[in-house]
N, C-alpha and C positions, 0 to 999 in steps of 0.2 A: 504494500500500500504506500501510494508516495503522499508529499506531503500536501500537496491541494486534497486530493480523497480525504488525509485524516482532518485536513480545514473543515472541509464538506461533512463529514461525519459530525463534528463538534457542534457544528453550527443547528445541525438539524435537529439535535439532541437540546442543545438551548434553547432553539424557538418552540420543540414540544414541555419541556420541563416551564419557560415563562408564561406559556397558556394554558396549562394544565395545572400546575403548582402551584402554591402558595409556601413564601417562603419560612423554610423549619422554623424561627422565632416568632413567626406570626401565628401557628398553628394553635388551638386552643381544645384539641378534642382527640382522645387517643385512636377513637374511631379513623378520623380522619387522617392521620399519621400513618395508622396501618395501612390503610386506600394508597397512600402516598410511598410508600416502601413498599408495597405491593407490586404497582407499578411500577417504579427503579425499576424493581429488580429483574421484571419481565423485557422491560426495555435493554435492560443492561445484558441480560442471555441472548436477548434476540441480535443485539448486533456484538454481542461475541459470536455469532453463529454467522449472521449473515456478512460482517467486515474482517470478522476477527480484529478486533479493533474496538477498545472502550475507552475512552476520555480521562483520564486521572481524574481530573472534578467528579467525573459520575461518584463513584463512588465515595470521594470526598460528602457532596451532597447526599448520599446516603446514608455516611456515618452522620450527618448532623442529625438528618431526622432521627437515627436510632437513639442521639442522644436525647433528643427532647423526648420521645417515647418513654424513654427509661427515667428519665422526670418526672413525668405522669403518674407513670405505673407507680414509682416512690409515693409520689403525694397520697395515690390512691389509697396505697398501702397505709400509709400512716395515720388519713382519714380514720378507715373502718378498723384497725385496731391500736389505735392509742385511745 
């Protein structure tokens, strides 16, 4: 893969992640987080599969969401048993 393709690649993964996404700091709902890593991650196999080729951000952006998820999950946690 040269480097305009891995441009191309990036670019197209940006514009689907800015219209679909909302970003990890804004998120307010664990539901919604899971929707969101959900889909990374279908995106992220699909073009390991179809470019062989994933972005380092991707998964940068998907560790953040994991970490806001695992915020939640705490909160919740602490909610119903403290």
């Amino acid at each position: 893969m040269n480097n305009f393709e891995m441009k191309k690649v990036e670019m197209e993964l940006k514009n689907f992640t800015a219209r679909n996404f909302e970003k990890p700091s804004n998120c307010r709902n664990a539901a919604q987080i899971r929707f969101y890593i959900s889909e990374l991650c279908s995106k992220i196999e699909e073009y390991e599969k179809k470019f062989n080729y994933v972005p380092e951000w991707a998964y940068t952006l998907l560790n953040q969401y994991t970490i806001v998820q695992n915020s939640l999950v705490h909160l919740e946690f602490v909610k119903c048993y403290a």
